[in-house]
Structures are given as C-alpha cells and as structure tokens.
C-alpha positions in Angstrom: 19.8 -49.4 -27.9 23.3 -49.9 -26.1 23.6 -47.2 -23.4 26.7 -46.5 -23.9 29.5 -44.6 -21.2 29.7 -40.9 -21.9 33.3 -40.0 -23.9 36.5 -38.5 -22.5 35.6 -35.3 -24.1 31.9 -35.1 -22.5 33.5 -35.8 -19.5 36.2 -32.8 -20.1 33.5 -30.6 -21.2 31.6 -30.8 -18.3 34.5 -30.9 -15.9 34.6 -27.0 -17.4 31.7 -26.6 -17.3 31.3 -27.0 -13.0 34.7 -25.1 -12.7 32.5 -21.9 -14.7 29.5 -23.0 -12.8 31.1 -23.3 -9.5 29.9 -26.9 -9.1 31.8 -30.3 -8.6 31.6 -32.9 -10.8 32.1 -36.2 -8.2 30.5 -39.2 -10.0 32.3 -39.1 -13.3 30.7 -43.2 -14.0 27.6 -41.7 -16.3 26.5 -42.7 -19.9 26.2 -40.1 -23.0 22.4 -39.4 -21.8 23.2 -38.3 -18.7 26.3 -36.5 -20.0 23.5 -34.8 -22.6 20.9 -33.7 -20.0 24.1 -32.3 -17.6 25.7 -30.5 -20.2 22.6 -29.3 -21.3 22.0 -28.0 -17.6 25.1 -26.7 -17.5 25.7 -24.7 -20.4 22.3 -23.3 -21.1 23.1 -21.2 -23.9 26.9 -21.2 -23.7 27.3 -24.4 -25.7 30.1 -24.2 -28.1 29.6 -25.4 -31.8 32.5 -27.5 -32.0 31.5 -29.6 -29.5 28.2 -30.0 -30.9 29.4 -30.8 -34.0 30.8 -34.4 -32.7 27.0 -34.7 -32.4 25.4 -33.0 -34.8 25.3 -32.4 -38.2 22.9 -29.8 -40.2 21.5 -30.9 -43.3 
C-alpha cells in the first residue's frame, strides 16, 4: 500500500487543532497515518463528524 501525503484538509484540521491545543504544528511533510494518529492525539473526543465522514462511512 502507497503511503500516501496527508490532504490539505488534514493538514487544516490539525493546524486547528494546535491553535485549541496550544501547540505548533512545524513539520507539515507527513502522510495520512501520521495525520490519523496526530489528529487522533489531538482531538480526543472533540472530533467533528464531518470531517470523519471524508473517511468514514457507516453501514
């Protein structure tokens, strides 16, 4: 599997995220999986549903 670089709006999202968070977000060259696991840091429980839904889907 390709490991692909993480998209403009993961990159936005955690951007956000560290301005809440009061952290800096200096190497912006990661791939989606590391985009995941900081968002997932990040956010805890405050991930939004839309922005999942670019990922997810709920069958």
């Amino acid at each position: 599997m390709k490991n692909h670089s993480a998209t403009d709006k993961q990159i936005k999202y955690i951007n956000d995220l560290c301005k809440n968070n009061g952290y800096e977000f200096y190497n912006q060259n990661i791939n989606m999986k590391q985009a995941a696991s900081i968002i997932g840091f990040l956010a805890k429980d405050k991930v939004q549903p839309h922005y999942l839904f670019d990922f997810l889907r709920y069958e």
